[in-house]
N, C-alpha and C positions, 0 to 999 in steps of 0.2 A: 548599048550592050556592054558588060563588063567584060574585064578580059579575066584571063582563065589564070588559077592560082595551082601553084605547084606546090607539095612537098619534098623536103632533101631527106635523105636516110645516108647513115653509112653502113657501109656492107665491108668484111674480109673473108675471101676467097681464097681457097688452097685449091692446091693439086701437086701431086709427084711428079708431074710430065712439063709444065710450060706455067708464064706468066698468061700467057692468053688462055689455057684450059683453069686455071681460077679466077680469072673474070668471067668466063660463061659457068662457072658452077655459082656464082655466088647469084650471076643474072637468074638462071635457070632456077633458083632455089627461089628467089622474089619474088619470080612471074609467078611462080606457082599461090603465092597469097596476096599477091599486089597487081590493082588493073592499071592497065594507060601507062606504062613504065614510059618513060622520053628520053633522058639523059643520064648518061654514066661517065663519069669522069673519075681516072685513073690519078689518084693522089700519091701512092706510095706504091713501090715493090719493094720488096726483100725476101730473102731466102732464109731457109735454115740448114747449118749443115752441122751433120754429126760422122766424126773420123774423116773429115778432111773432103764428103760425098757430100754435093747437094742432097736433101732430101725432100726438101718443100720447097714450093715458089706461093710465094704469098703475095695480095693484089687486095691493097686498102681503097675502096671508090667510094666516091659521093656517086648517088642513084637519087635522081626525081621522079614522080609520078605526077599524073593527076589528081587533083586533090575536087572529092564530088560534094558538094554541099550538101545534095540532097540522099547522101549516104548518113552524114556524120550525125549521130544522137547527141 
């Protein structure tokens, strides 16, 4: 039996409130068009700040899924 092949994507993820509420928007944004998600891994954060306020927390991730053969045209 073969073993099972994954796809990588990268994804960036904002939010105003947290690093952790832009890695669930960016997950939460994937599931919605992507099946079998597996792995997410946090490569970058950084912020943006304007007048001296944080205003964004930004969360660059590699995201894998399942990749289904008998999807792909």
């Amino acid at each position: 039996m073969p073993g099972s092949v994954y796809k990588v994507i990268e994804l960036v993820g904002t939010s105003a409130e947290s690093w952790e509420d832009a890695a669930l928007s960016a997950l939460k944004t994937a599931a919605a068009s992507l099946e079998d998600l597996r792995i997410a891994e946090v490569v970058k954060q950084d912020i943006r700040i304007e007048e001296n306020e944080i205003v964004e927390y930004r969360v660059k991730m590699k995201v894998s899924f399942k990749y289904h053969s008998e999807l792909a045209d």
